[in-house]
C-alpha positions as CSV (number, residue, x, y, z in Angstrom):
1,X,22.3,-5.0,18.0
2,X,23.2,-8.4,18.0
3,X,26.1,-8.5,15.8
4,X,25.2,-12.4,14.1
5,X,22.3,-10.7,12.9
6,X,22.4,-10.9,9.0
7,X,18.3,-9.8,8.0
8,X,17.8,-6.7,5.9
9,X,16.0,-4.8,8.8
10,X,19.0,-4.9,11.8
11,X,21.1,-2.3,12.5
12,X,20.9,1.5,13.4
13,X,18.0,3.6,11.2
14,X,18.1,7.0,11.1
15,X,14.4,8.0,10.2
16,X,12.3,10.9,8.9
17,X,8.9,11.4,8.7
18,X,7.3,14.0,7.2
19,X,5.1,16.0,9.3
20,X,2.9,19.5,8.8
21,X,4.8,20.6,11.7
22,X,8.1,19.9,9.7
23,X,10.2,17.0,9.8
24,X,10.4,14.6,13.0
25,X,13.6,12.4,12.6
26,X,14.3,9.6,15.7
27,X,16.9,6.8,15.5
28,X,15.4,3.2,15.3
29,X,17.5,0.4,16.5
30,X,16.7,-3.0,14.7
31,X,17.6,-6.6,16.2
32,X,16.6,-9.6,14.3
33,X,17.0,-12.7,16.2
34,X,15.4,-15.9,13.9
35,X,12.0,-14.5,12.8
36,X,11.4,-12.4,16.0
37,X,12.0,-8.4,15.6
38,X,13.2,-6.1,18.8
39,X,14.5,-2.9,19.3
40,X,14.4,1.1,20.4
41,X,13.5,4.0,19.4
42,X,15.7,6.9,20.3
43,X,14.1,10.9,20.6
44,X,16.7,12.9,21.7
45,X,17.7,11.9,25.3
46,X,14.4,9.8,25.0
47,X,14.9,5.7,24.8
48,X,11.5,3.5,24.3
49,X,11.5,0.1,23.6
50,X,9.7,-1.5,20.8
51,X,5.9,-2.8,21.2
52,X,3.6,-4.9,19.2
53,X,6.4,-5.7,16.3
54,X,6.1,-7.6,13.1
55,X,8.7,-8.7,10.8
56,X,7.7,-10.5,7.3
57,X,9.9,-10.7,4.6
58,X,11.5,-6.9,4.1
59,X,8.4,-5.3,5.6
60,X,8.6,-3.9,9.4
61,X,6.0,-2.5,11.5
62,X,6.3,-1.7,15.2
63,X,4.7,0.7,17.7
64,X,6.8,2.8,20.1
65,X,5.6,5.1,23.0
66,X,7.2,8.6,23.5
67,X,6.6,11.1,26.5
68,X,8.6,13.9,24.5
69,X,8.1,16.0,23.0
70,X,4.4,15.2,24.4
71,X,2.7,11.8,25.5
72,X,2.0,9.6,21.8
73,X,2.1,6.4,20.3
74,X,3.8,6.3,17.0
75,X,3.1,3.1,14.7
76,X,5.3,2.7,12.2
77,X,5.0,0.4,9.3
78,X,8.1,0.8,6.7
79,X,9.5,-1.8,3.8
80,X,13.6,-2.2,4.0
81,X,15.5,-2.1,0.5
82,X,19.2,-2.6,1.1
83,X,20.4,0.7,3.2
84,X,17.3,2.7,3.0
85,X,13.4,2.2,4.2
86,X,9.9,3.7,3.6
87,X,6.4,3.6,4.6
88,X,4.4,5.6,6.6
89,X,4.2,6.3,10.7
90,X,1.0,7.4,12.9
91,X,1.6,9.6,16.3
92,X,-1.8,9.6,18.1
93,X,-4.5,11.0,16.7
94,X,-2.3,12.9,13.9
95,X,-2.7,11.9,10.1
96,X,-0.4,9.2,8.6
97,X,2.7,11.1,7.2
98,X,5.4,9.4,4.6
99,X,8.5,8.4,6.1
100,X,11.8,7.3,5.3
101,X,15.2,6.1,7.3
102,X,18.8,5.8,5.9
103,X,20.9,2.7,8.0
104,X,23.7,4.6,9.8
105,X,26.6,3.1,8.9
106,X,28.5,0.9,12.2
């Protein structure tokens, strides 16, 4: 994360979303460099990169691509309000489910 960053949505994200099979909860890393929005989304020993990001005002969206626990995309589209997010995510073909992240404190 790089550390000049000052925008609402950088830093580490622990996020939930809410699934019929239970709760799925990944860490997001946020950078914010100018307007531009990078990062990674961490699944257990997983690590994919962010794709196809946006950033306007305090809303985020982003797609990421995990091979675990099976092959999916999972678009993600969550507003930021201080230390905690909402929105929804997509994996595949599921249903959109609610989700929500908590910053994890540096």
């Amino acid at each position: 994360m790089s550390e000049t960053s000052s925008h609402a949505a950088a830093g580490r994200w622990d996020m939930v979303s809410k699934t019929a099979f239970g709760e799925q909860r990944v860490q997001v890393d946020l950078n914010v460099d100018g307007g531009s929005l990078s990062g990674i989304m961490i699944n257990g020993a997983e690590t994919a990169p962010l794709e196809d990001t946006s950033l306007e005002g305090n809303s985020v969206a982003f797609v990421a691509s995990l091979k675990t626990p099976m092959e999916m995309r999972i678009v993600v589209n969550v507003t930021i309000d201080g230390d905690t997010m909402t929105g929804t995510a997509k994996a595949g073909v599921l249903p959109e489910v609610p989700t929500e992240g908590r910053r994890i404190a540096a």
